[in-house]
C-alpha positions, 0 to 999 in steps of 0.5 A: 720082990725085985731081982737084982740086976748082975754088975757090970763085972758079974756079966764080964766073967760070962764067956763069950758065945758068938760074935756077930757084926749087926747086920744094918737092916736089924739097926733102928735110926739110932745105929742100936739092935731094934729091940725085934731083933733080941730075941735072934740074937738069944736065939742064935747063942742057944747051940753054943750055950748048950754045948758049952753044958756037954749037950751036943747035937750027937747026944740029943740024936743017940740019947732021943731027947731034947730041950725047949725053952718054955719061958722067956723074960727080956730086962731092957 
């Protein structure tokens, strides 16, 4: 059974967790993302996305523990 996409206002209500201005080297011909370059991106939002849930790098050190992420799905 498929998973419902979210709307277009469901993903307007997201907060924001970074801005960043796409470097031109991770641009294909078309001036998009190059799809090997998604995956930093999600990377690169992972420490504020874990702060904006009250996981700081101060409680991951005092507390001794940590997260990984073991799965990774990418809708395109």
């Amino acid at each position: 059974m498929p998973v419902p996409m979210p709307t277009v206002a469901q993903v307007s209500e997201l907060p924001s967790l970074m801005e960043r201005v796409v470097p031109a080297e991770w641009q294909d011909l078309n001036g998009h993302v190059n799809v090997k370059h998604h995956l930093t991106m999600y990377d690169l939002t992972n420490d504020p996305f874990l702060r904006l849930l009250g996981v700081s790098e101060e409680w991951v050190r005092t507390q001794r523990v940590g997260l990984f992420d073991l799965e990774h799905h990418i809708w395109f």
